[in-house]
C-alpha positions as CSV (number, residue, x, y, z in Angstrom):
1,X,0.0,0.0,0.0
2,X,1.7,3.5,-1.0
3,X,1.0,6.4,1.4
4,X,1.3,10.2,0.5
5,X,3.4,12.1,2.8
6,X,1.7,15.6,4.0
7,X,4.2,18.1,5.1
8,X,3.6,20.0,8.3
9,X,3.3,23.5,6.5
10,X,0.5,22.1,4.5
11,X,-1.4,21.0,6.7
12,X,-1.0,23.7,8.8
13,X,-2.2,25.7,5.6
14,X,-5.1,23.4,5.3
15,X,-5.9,23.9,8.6
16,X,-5.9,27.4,8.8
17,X,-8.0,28.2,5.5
18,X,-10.5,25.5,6.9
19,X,-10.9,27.9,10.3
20,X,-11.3,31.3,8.6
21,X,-13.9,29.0,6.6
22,X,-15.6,28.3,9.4
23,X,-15.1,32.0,11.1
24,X,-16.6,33.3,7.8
25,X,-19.6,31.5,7.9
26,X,-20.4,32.5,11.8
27,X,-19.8,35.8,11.1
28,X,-21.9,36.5,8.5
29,X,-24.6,35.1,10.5
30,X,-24.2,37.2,13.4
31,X,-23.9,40.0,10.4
32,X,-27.7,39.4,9.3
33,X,-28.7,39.3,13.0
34,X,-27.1,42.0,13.4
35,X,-29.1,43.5,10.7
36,X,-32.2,42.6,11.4
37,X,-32.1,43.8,14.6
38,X,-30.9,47.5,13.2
39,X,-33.2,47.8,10.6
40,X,-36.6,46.8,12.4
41,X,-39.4,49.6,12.3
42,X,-39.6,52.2,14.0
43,X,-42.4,51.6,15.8
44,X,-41.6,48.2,17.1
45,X,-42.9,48.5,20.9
46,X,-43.9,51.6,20.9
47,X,-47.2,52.4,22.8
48,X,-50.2,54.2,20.4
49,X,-53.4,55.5,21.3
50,X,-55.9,55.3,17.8
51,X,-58.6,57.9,19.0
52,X,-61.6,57.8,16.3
53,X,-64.1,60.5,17.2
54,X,-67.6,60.9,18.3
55,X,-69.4,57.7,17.8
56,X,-72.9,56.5,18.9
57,X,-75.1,59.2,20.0
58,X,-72.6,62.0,18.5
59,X,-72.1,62.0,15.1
60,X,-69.7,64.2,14.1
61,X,-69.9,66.3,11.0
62,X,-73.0,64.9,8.6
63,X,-72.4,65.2,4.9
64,X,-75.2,67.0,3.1
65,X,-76.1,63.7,1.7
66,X,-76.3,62.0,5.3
67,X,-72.4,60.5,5.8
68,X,-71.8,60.3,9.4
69,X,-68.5,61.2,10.4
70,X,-68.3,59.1,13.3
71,X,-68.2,56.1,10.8
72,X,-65.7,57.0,8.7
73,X,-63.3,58.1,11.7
74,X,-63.8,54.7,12.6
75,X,-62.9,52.8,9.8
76,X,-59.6,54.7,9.3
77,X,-58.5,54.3,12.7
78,X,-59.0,50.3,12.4
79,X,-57.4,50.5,9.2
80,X,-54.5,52.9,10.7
81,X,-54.4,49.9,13.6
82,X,-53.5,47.0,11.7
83,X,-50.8,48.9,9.9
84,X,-48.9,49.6,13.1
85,X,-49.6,46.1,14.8
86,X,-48.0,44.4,11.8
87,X,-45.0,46.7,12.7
88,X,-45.1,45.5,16.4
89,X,-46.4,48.5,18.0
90,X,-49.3,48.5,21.3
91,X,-52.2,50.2,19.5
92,X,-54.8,51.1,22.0
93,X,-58.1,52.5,20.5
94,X,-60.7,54.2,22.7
95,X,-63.2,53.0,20.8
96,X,-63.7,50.0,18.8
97,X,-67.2,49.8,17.4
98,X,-69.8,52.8,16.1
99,X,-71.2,53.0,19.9
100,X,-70.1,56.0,22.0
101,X,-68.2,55.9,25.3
102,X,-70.6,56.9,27.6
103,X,-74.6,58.6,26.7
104,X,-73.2,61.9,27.5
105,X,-70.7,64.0,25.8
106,X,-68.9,65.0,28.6
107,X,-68.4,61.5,30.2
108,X,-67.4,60.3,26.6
109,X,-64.7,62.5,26.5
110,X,-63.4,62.1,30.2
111,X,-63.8,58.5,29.3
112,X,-61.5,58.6,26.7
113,X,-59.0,61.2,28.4
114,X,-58.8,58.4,31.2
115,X,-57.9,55.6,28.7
116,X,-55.1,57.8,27.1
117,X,-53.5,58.7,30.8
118,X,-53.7,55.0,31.9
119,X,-51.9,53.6,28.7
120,X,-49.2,56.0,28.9
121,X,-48.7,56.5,25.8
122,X,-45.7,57.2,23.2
123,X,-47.9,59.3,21.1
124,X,-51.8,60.0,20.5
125,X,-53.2,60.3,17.0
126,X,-57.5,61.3,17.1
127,X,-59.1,60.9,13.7
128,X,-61.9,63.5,12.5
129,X,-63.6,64.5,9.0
130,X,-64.4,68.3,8.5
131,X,-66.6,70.0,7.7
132,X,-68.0,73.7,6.5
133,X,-70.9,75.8,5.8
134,X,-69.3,76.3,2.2
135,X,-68.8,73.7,0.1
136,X,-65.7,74.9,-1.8
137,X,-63.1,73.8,1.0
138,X,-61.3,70.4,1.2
139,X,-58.1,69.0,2.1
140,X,-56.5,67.1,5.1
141,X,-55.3,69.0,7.9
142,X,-53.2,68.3,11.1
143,X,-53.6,69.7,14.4
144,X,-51.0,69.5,17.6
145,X,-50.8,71.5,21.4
146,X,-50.2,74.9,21.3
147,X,-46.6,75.2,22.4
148,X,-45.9,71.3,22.3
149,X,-42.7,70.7,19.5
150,X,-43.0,67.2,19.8
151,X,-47.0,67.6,19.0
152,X,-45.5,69.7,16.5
153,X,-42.8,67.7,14.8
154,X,-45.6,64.5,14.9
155,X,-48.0,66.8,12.9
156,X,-45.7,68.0,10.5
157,X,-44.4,64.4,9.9
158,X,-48.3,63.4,9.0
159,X,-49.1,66.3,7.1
160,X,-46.2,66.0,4.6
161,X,-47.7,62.4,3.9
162,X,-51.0,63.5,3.7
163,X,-49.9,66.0,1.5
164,X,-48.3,63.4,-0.8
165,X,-51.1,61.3,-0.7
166,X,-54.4,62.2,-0.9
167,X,-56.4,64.8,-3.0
168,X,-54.3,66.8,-5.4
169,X,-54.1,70.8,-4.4
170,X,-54.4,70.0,-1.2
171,X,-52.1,73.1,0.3
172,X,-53.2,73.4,4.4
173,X,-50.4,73.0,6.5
174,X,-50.2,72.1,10.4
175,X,-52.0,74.2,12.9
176,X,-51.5,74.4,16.5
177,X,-54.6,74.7,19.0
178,X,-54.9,75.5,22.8
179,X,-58.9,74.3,23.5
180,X,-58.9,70.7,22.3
181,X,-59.1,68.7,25.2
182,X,-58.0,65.2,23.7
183,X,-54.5,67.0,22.5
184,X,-53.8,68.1,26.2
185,X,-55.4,65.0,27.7
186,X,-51.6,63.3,28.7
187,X,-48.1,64.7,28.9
188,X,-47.7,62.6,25.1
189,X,-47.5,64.3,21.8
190,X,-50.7,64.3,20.2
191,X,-52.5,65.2,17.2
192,X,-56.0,65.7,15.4
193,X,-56.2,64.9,11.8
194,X,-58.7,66.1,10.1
195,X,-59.0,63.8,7.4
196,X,-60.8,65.5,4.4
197,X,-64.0,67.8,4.5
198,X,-67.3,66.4,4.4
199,X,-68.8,69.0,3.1
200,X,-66.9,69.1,-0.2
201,X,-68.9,66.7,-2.7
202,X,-65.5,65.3,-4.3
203,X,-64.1,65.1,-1.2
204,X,-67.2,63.1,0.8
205,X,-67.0,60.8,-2.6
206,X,-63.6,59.7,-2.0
207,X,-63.7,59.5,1.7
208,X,-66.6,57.1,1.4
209,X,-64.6,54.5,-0.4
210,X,-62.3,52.1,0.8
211,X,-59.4,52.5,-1.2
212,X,-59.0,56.6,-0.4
213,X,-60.0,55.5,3.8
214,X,-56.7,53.2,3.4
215,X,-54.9,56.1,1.8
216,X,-55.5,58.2,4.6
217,X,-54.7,55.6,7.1
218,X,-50.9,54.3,4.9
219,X,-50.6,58.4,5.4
220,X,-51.1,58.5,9.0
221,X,-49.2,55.3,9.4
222,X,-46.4,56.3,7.4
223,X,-45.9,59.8,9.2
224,X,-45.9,58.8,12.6
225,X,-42.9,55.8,10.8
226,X,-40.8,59.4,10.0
227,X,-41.1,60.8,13.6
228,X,-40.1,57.9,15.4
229,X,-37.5,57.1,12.8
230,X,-36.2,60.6,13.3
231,X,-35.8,60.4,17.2
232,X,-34.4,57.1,17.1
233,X,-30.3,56.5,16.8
234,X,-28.6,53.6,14.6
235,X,-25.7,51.5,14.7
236,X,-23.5,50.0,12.1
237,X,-20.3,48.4,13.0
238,X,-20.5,50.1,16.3
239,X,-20.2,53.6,14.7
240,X,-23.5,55.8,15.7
241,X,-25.8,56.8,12.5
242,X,-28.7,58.9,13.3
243,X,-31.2,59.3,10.6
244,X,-32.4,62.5,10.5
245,X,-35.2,61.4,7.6
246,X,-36.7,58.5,7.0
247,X,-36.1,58.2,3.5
248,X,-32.2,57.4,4.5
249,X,-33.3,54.0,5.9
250,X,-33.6,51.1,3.5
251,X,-37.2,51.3,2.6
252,X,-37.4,47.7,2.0
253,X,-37.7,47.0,5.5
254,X,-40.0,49.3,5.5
255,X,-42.2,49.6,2.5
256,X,-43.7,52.9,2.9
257,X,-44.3,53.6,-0.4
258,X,-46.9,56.6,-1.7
259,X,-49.9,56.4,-3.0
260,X,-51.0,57.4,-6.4
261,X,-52.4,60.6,-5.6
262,X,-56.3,61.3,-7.0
């Protein structure tokens, strides 16, 4: 039987390619934890109180043909709801079905301040429609705490999406407010958006559908993405990368894309 000879250098070659092989391979796994872990949303575990207005007895704004804003506030909050839970964020909603809080307005409301206080929230976002006597108006519009720059900074973050997204010409910009009691209800930043204007026909038409309530609620969704994303601070190979907008993080891990706007 004939036997090949290694020499020790070889093998000690062999050896050592084999090891960086194997150091390679565990590396790049930790890499793509690594990366995962980095690039996760930005509103994984944070707390969010969905606020849709009125509800049972109280209306809202009615549309001249009979839309009840209560409903629609409703169905863009639950829409708004399952976009943040699927990107691991506590989404409590005060109210969850087209019944009111309490049978008097005033209990309602200190009803729903209560449930904002006890969640301690990292944010609150209340959903209206609009409305006016004249009919020519329209556009969404986003309200914050007189004096609050985080309330500000949330509702600029939203209105630029809402901007993007929904009716064309749309050219209202944030507005800060002192009397709304659900914006100083917690020591949280907080916001009203009004969603669109009932009282405008092509307005009320697209706010009826589906489709344009999902639009408002990606919008919404997408906004409050870019102020957490803007607070937050990100590592790559230990160096410290804050991103000051969200469209500097890879998108894919995100997917906030715009809508088509009608």
């Amino acid at each position: 039987m004939k036997f090949d000879y290694v020499s020790k250098r070889t093998l000690l070659t062999v050896c050592l390619a084999f090891g960086i092989t194997l150091f390679m391979f565990a590396f790049a796994g930790n890499r793509q934890s690594d990366m995962t872990a980095v690039f996760s949303s930005p509103a994984d575990s944070k707390v969010i109180v969905i606020d849709p207005g009125h509800g049972g007895f109280d209306s809202g704004a009615v549309s001249p043909s009979g839309i009840r804003e209560d409903e629609l506030n409703l169905k863009v909050a639950l829409k708004l709801e399952k976009y943040l839970s699927e990107h691991n964020a506590t989404v409590i909603l005060t109210r969850e079905t087209n019944e009111s809080l309490a049978s008097r307005k005033s209990e309602d409301m200190r009803k729903r301040v209560q449930i904002i206080r006890d969640s301690n929230p990292d944010i609150v976002v209340s959903i209206h429609m609009n409305k006016f006597p004249q009919s020519q108006y329209f556009g969404a519009q986003t309200f914050y705490m007189e004096g609050s720059e985080e309330g500000k900074r949330l509702a600029q973050c939203i209105q630029t999406k809402l901007l993007e997204n929904l009716i064309e010409g749309n050219k209202r910009q944030i507005k800060a407010a002192s009397n709304l009691l659900i914006l100083k209800a917690g020591s949280a930043p907080a916001v009203i958006v009004e969603c669109g204007f009932l009282s405008n026909p092509r307005e009320e038409s697209l706010l009826i559908t589906d489709e344009y309530q999902d639009k408002a609620a990606w919008s919404i969704f997408c906004g409050i993405l870019e102020y957490f994303a803007n607070e937050e601070t990100f590592y790559w190979d230990r160096i410290q990368t804050p991103y000051t907008n969200l469209a500097d993080k890879p998108l894919n891990s995100i997917n906030c894309y715009n809508y088509q706007k009608v």
